[in-house]
N, CA, C and O atoms as a Tinker XYZ file with bonds, in Angstrom:
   424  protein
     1  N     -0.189000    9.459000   28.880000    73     2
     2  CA     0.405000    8.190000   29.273000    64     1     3
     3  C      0.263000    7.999000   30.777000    63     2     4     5
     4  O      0.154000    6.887000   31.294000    81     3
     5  N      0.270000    9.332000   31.558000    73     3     6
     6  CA     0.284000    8.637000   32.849000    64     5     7
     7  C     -1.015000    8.831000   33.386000    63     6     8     9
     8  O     -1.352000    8.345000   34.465000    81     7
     9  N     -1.833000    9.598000   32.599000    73     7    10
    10  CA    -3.474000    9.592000   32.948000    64     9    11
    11  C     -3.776000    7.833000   32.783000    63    10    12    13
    12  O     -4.150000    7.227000   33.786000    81    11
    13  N     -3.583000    7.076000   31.451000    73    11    14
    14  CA    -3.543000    5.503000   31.348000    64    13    15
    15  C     -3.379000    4.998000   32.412000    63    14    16    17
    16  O     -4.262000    4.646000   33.194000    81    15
    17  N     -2.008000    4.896000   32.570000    73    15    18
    18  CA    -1.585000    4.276000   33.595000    64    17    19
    19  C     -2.089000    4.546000   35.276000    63    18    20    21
    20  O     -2.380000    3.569000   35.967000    81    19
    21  N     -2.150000    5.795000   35.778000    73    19    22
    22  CA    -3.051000    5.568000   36.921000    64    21    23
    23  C     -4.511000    5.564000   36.843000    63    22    24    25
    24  O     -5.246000    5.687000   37.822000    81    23
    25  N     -4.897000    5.418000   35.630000    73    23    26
    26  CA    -6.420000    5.070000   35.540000    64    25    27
    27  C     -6.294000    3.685000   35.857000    63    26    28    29
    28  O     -7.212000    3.186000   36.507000    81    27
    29  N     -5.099000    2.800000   35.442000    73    27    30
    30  CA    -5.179000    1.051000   35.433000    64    29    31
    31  C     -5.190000    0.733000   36.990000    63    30    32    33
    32  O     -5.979000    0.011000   37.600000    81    31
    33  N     -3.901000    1.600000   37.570000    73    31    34
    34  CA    -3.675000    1.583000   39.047000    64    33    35
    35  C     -5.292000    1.666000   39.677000    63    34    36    37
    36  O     -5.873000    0.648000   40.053000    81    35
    37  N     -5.785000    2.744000   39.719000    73    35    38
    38  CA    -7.621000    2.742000   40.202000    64    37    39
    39  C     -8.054000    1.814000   40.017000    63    38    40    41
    40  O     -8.358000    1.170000   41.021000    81    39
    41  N     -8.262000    1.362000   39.022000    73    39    42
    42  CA    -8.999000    0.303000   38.474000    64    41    43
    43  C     -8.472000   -1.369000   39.083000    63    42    44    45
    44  O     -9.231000   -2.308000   39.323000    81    43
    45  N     -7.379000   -1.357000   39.184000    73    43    46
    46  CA    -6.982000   -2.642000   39.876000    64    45    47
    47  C     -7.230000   -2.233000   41.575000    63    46    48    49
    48  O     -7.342000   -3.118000   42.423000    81    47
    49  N     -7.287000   -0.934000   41.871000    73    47    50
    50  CA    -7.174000   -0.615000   43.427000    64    49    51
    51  C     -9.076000   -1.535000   43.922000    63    50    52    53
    52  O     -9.351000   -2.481000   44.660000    81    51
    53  N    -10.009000   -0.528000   42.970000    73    51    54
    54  CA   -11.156000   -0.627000   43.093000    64    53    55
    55  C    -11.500000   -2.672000   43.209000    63    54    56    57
    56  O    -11.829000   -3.395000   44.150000    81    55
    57  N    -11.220000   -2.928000   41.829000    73    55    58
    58  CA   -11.210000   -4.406000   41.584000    64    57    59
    59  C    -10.961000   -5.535000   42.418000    63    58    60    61
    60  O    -11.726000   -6.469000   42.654000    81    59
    61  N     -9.382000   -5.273000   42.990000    73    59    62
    62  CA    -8.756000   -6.136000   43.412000    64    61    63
    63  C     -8.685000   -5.954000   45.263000    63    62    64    65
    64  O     -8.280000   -6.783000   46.077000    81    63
    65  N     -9.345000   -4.285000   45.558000    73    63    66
    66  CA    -8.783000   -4.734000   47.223000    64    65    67
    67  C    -10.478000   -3.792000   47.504000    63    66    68    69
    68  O    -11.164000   -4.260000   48.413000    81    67
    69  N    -10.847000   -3.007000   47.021000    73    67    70
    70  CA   -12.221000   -2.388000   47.614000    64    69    71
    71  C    -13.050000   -3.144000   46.983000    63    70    72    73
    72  O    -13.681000   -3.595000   47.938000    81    71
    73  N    -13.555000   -3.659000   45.964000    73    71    74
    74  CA   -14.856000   -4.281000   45.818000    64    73    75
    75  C    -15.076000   -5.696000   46.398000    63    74    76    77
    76  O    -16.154000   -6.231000   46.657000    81    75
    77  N    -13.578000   -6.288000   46.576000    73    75    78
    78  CA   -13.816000   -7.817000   47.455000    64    77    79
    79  C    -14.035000   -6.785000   49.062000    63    78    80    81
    80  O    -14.933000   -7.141000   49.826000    81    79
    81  N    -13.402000   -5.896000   49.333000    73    79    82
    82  CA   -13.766000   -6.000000   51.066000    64    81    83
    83  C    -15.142000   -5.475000   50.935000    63    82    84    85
    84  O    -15.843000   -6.214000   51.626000    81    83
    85  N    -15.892000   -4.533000   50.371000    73    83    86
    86  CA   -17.045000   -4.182000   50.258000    64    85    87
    87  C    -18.137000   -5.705000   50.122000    63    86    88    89
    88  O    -19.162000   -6.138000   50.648000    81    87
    89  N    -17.340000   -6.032000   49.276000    73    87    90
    90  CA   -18.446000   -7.849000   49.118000    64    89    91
    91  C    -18.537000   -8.839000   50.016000    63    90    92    93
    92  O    -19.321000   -9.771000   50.200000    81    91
    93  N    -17.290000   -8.323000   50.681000    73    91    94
    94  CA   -17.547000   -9.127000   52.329000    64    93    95
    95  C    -17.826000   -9.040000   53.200000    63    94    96    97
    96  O    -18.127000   -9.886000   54.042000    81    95
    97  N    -17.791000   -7.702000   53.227000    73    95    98
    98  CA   -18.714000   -6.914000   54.555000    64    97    99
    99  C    -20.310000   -6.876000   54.083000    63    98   100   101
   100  O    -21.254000   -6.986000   54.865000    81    99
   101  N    -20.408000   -6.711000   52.744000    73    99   102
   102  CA   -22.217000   -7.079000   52.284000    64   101   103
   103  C    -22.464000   -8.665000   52.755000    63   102   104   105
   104  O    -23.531000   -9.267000   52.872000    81   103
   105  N    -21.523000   -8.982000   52.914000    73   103   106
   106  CA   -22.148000  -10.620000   52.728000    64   105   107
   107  C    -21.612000  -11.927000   51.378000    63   106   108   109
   108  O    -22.226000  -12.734000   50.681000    81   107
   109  N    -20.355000  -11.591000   51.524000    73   107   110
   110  CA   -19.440000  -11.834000   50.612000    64   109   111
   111  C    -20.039000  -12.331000   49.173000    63   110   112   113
   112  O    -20.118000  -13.434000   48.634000    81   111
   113  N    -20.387000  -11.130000   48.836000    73   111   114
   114  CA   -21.333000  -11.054000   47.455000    64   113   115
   115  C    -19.826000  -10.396000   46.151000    63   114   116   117
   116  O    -19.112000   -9.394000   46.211000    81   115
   117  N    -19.874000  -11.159000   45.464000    73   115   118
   118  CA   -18.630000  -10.537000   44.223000    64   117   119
   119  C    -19.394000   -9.970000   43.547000    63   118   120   121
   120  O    -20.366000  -10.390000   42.920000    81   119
   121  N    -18.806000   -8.579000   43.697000    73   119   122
   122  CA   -19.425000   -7.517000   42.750000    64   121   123
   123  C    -19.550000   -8.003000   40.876000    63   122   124   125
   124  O    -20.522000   -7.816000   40.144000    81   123
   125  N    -18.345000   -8.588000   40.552000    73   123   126
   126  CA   -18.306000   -9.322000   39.237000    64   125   127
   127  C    -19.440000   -9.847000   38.595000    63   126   128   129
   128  O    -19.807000   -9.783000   37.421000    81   127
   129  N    -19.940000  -10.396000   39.623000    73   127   130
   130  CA   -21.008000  -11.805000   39.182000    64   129   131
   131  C    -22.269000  -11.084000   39.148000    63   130   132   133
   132  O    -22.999000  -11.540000   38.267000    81   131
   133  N    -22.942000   -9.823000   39.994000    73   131   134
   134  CA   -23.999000   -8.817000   40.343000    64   133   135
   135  C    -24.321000   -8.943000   38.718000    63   134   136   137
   136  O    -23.490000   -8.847000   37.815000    81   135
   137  N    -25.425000   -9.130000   38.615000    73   135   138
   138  CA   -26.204000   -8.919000   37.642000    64   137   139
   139  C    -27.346000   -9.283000   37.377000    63   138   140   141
   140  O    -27.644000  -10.203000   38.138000    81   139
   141  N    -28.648000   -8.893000   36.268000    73   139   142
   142  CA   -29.744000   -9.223000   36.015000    64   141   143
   143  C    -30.145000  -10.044000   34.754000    63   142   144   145
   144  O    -29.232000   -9.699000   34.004000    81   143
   145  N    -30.937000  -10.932000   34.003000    73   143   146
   146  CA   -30.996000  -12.004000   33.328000    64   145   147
   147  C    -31.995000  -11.670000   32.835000    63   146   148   149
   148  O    -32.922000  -12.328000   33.308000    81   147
   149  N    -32.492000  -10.579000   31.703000    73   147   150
   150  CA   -33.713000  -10.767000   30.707000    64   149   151
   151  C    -33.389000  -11.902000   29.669000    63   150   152   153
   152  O    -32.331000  -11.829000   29.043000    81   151
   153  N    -33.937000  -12.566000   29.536000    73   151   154
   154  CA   -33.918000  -13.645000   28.137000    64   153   155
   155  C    -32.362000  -13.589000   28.021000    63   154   156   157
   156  O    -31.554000  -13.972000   28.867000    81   155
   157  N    -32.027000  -12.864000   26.429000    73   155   158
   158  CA   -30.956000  -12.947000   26.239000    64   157   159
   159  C    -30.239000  -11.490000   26.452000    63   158   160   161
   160  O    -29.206000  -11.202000   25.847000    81   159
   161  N    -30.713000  -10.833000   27.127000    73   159   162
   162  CA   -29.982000   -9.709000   27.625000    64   161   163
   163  C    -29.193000   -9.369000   28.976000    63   162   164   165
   164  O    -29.945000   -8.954000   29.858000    81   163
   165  N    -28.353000   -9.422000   29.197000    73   163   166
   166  CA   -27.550000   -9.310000   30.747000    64   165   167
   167  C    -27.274000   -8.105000   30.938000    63   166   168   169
   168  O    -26.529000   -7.433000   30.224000    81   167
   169  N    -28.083000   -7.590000   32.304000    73   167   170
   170  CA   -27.675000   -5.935000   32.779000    64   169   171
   171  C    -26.547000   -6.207000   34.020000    63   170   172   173
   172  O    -26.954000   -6.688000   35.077000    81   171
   173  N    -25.409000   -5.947000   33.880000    73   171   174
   174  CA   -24.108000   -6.206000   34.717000    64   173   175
   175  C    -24.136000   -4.676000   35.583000    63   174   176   177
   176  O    -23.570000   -3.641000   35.232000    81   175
   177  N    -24.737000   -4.832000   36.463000    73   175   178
   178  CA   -24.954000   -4.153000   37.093000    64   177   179
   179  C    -23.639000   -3.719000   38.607000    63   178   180   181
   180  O    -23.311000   -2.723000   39.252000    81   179
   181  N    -23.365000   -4.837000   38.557000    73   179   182
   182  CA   -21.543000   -4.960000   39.459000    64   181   183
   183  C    -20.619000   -4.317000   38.794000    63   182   184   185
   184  O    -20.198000   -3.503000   39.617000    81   183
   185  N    -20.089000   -4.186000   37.903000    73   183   186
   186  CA   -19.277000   -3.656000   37.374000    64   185   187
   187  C    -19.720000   -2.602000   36.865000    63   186   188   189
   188  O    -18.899000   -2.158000   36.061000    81   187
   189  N    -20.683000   -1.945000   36.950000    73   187   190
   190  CA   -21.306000   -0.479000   36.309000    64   189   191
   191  C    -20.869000    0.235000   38.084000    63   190   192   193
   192  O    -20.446000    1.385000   38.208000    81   191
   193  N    -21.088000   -0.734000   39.313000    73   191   194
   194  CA   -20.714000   -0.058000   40.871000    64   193   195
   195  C    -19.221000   -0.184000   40.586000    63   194   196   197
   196  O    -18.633000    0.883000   40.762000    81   195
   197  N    -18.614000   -0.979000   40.277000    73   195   198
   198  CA   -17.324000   -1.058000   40.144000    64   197   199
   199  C    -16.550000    0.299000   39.138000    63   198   200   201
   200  O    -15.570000    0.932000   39.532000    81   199
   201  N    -17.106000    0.487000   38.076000    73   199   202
   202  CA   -16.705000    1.839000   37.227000    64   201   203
   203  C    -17.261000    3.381000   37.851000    63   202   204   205
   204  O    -16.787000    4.492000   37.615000    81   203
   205  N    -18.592000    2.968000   38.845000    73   203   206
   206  CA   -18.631000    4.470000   39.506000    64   205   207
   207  C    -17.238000    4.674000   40.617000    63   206   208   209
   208  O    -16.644000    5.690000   40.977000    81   207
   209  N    -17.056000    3.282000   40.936000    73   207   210
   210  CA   -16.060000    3.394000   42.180000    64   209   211
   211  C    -14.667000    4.066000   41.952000    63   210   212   213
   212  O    -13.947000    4.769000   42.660000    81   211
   213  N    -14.562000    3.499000   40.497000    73   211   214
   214  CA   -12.623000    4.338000   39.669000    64   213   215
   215  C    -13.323000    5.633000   39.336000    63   214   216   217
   216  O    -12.601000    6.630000   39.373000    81   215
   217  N    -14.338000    5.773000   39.081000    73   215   218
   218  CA   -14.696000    7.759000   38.741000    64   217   219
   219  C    -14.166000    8.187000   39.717000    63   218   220   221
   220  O    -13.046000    8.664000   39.898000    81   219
   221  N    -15.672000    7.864000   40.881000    73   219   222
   222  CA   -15.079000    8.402000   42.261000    64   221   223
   223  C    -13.662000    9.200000   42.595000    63   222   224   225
   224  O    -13.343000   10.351000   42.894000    81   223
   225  N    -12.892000    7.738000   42.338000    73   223   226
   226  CA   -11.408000    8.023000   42.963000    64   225   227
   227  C    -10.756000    8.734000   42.471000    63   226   228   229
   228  O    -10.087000    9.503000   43.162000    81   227
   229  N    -10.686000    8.766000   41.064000    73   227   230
   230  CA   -10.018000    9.623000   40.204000    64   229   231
   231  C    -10.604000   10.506000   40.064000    63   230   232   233
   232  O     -9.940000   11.391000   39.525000    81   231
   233  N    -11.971000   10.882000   40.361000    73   231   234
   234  CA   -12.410000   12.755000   40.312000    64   233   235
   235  C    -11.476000   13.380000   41.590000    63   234   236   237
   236  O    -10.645000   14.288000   41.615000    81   235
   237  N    -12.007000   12.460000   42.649000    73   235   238
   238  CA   -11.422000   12.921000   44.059000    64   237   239
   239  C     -9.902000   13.387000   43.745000    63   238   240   241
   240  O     -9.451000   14.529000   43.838000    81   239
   241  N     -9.075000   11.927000   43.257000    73   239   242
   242  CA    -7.428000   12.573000   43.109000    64   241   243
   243  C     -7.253000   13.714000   42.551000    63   242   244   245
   244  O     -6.417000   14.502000   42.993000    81   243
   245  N     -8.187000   14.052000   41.249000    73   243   246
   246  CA    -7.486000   15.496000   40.170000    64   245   247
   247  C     -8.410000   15.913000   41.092000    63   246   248   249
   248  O     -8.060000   14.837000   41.577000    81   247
   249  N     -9.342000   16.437000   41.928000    73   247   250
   250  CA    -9.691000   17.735000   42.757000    64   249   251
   251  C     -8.493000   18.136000   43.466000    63   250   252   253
   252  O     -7.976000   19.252000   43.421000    81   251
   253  N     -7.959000   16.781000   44.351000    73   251   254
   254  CA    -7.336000   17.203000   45.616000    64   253   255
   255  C     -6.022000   17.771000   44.817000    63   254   256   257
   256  O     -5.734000   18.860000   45.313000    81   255
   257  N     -5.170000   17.441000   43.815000    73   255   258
   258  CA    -4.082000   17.655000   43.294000    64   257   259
   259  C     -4.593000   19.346000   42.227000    63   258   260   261
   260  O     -3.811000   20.288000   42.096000    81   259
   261  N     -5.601000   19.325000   41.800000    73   259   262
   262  CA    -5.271000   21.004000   41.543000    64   261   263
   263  C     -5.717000   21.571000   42.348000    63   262   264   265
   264  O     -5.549000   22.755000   42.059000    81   263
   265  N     -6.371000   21.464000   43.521000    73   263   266
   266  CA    -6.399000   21.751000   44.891000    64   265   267
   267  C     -5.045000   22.335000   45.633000    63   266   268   269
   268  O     -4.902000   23.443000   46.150000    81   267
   269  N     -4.369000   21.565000   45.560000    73   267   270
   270  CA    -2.920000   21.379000   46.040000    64   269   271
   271  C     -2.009000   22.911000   44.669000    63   270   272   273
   272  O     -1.617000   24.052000   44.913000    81   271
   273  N     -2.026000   22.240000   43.589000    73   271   274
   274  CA    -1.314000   23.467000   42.812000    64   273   275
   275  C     -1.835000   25.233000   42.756000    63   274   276   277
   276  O     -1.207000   26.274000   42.563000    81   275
   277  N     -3.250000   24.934000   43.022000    73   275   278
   278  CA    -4.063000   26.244000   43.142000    64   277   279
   279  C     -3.251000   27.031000   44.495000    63   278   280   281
   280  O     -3.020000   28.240000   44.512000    81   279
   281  N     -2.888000   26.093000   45.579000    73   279   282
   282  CA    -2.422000   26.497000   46.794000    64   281   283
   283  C     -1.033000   27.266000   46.861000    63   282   284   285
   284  O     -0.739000   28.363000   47.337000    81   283
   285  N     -0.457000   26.515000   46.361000    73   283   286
   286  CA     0.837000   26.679000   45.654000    64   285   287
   287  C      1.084000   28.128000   44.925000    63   286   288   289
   288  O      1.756000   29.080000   45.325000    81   287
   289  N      0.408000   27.994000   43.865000    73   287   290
   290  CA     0.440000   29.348000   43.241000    64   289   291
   291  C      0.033000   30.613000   44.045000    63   290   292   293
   292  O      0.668000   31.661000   43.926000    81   291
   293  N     -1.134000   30.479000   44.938000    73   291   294
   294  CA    -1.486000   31.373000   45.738000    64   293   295
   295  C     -0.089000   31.972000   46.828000    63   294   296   297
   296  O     -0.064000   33.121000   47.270000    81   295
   297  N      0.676000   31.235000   47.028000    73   295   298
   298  CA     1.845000   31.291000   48.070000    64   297   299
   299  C      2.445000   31.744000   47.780000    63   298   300   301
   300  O      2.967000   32.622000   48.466000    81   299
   301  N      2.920000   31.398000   46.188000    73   299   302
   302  CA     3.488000   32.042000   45.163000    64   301   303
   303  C      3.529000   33.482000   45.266000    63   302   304   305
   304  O      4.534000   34.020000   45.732000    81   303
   305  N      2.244000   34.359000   44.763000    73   303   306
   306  CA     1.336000   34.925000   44.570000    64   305   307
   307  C      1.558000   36.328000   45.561000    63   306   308   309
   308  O      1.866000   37.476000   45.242000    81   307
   309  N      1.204000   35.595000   47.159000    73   307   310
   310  CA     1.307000   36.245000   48.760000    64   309   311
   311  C      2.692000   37.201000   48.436000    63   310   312   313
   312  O      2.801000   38.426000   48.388000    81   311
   313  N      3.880000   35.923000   48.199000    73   311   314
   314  CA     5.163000   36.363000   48.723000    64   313   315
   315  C      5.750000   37.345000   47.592000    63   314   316   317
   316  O      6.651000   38.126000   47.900000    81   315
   317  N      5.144000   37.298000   46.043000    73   315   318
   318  CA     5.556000   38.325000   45.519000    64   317   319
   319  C      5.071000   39.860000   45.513000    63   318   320   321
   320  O      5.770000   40.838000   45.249000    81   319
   321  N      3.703000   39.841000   45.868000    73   319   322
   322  CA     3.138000   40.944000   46.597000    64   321   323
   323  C      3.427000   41.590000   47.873000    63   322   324   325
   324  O      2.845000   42.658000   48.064000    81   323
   325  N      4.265000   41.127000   48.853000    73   323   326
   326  CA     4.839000   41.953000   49.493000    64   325   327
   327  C      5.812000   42.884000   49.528000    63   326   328   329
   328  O      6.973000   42.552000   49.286000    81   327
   329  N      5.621000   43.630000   49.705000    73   327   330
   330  CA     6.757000   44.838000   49.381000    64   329   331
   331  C      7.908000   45.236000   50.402000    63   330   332   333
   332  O      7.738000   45.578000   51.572000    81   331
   333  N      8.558000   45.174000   50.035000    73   331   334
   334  CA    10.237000   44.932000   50.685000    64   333   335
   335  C     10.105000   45.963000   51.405000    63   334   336   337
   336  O      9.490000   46.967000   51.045000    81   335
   337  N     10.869000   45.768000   52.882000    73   335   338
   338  CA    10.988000   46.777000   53.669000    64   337   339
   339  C     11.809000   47.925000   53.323000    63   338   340   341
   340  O     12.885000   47.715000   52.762000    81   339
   341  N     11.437000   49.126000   53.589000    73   339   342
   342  CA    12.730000   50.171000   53.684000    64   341   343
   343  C     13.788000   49.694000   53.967000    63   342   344   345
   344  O     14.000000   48.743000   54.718000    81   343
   345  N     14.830000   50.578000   53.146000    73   343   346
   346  CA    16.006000   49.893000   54.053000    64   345   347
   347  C     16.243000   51.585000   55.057000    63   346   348   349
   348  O     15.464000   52.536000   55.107000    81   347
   349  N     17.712000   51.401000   55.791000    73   347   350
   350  CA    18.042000   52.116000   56.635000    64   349   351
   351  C     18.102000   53.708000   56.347000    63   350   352   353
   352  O     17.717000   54.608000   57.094000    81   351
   353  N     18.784000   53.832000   54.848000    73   351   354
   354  CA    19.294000   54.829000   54.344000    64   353   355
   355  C     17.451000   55.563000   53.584000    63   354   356   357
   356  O     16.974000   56.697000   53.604000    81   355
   357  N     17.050000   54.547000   53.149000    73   355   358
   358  CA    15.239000   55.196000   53.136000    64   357   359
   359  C     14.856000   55.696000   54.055000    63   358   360   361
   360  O     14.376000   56.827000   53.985000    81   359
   361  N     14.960000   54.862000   55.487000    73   359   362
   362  CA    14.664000   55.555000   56.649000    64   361   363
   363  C     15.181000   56.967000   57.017000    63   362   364   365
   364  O     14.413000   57.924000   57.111000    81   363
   365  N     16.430000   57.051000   57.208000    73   363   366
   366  CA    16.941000   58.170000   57.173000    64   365   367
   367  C     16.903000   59.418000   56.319000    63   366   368   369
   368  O     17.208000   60.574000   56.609000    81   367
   369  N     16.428000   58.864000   55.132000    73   367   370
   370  CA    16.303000   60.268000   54.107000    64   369   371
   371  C     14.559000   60.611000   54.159000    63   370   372   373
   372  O     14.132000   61.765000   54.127000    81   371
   373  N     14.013000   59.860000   54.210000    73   371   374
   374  CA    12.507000   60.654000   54.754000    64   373   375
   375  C     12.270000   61.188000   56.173000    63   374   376   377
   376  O     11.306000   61.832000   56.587000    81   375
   377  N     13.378000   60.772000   56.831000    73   375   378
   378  CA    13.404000   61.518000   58.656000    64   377   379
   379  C     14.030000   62.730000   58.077000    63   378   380   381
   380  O     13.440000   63.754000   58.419000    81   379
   381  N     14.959000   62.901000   57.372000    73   379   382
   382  CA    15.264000   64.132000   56.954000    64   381   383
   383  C     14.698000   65.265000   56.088000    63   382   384   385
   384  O     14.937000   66.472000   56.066000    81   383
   385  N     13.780000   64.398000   55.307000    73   383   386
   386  CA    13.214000   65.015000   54.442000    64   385   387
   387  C     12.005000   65.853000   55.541000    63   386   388   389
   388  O     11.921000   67.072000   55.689000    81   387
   389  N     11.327000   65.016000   56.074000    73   387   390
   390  CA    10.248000   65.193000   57.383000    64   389   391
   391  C     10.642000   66.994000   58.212000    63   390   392   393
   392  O     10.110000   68.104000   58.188000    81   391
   393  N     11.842000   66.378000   58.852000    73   391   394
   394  CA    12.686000   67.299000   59.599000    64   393   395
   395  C     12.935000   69.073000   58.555000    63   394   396   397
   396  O     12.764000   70.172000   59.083000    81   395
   397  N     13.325000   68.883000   57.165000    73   395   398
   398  CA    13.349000   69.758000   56.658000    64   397   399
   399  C     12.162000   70.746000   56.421000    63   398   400   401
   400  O     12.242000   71.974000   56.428000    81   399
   401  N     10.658000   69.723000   56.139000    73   399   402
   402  CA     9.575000   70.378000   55.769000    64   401   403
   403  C      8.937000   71.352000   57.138000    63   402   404   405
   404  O      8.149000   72.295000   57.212000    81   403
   405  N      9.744000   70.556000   58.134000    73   403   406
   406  CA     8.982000   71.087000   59.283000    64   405   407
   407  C      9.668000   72.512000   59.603000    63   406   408   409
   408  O      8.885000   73.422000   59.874000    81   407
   409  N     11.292000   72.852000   59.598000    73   407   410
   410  CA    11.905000   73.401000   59.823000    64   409   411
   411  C     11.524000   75.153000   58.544000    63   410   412   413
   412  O     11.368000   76.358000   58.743000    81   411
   413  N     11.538000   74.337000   57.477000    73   411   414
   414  CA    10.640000   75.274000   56.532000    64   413   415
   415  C      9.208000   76.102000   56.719000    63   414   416   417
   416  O      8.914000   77.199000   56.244000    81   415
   417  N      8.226000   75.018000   57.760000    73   415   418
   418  CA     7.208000   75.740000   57.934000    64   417   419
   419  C      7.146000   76.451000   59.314000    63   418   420   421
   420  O      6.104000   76.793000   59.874000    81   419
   421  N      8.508000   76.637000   59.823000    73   419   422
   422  CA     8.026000   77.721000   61.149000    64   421   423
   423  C      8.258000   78.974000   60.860000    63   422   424
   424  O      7.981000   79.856000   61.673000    81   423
């Protein structure tokens, strides 16, 4: 449902605000109307630029967004792999332990 729905969002983004400024900076050409005239065959060739344009966007969005969760998990990932410091009383019982082995080997 919400793959639908921001596919419509693209699709009105592309339609309604990038293919008119693109058509006006070409030379205010409407991508809509772009097309070729065999007999009775019409190759709509504007709106085939217009459907690469919502791929585009929407490949780009799901890269950058499992991009983004891949990151996430990795952070995840970092902070459970570190291993907790000694605490004080660790410290102290391997200084002792240390101290004993040494005292043993003279």
């Amino acid at each position: 449902i919400i793959g639908g729905a921001f596919g419509k969002i693209v699709s009105s983004l592309v339609n309604d605000i990038i293919t008119p400024i693109i058509g006006i900076l070409i030379g205010g050409i409407s991508f809509e109307h772009l097309q070729y005239q065999f007999g009775s065959a019409t190759i709509k060739y504007g709106l085939f630029i217009q459907n690469v344009i919502d791929f585009l966007i929407i490949s780009i969005s799901i890269f950058i967004f499992i991009k983004l969760i891949n990151s996430f998990k990795k952070k995840k990932e970092e902070t459970a792999e570190t291993p907790p410091a000694p605490s004080k009383e660790e410290l102290l019982l391997s200084e002792i332990r240390d101290l004993l082995k040494d005292s043993l080997n003279k």
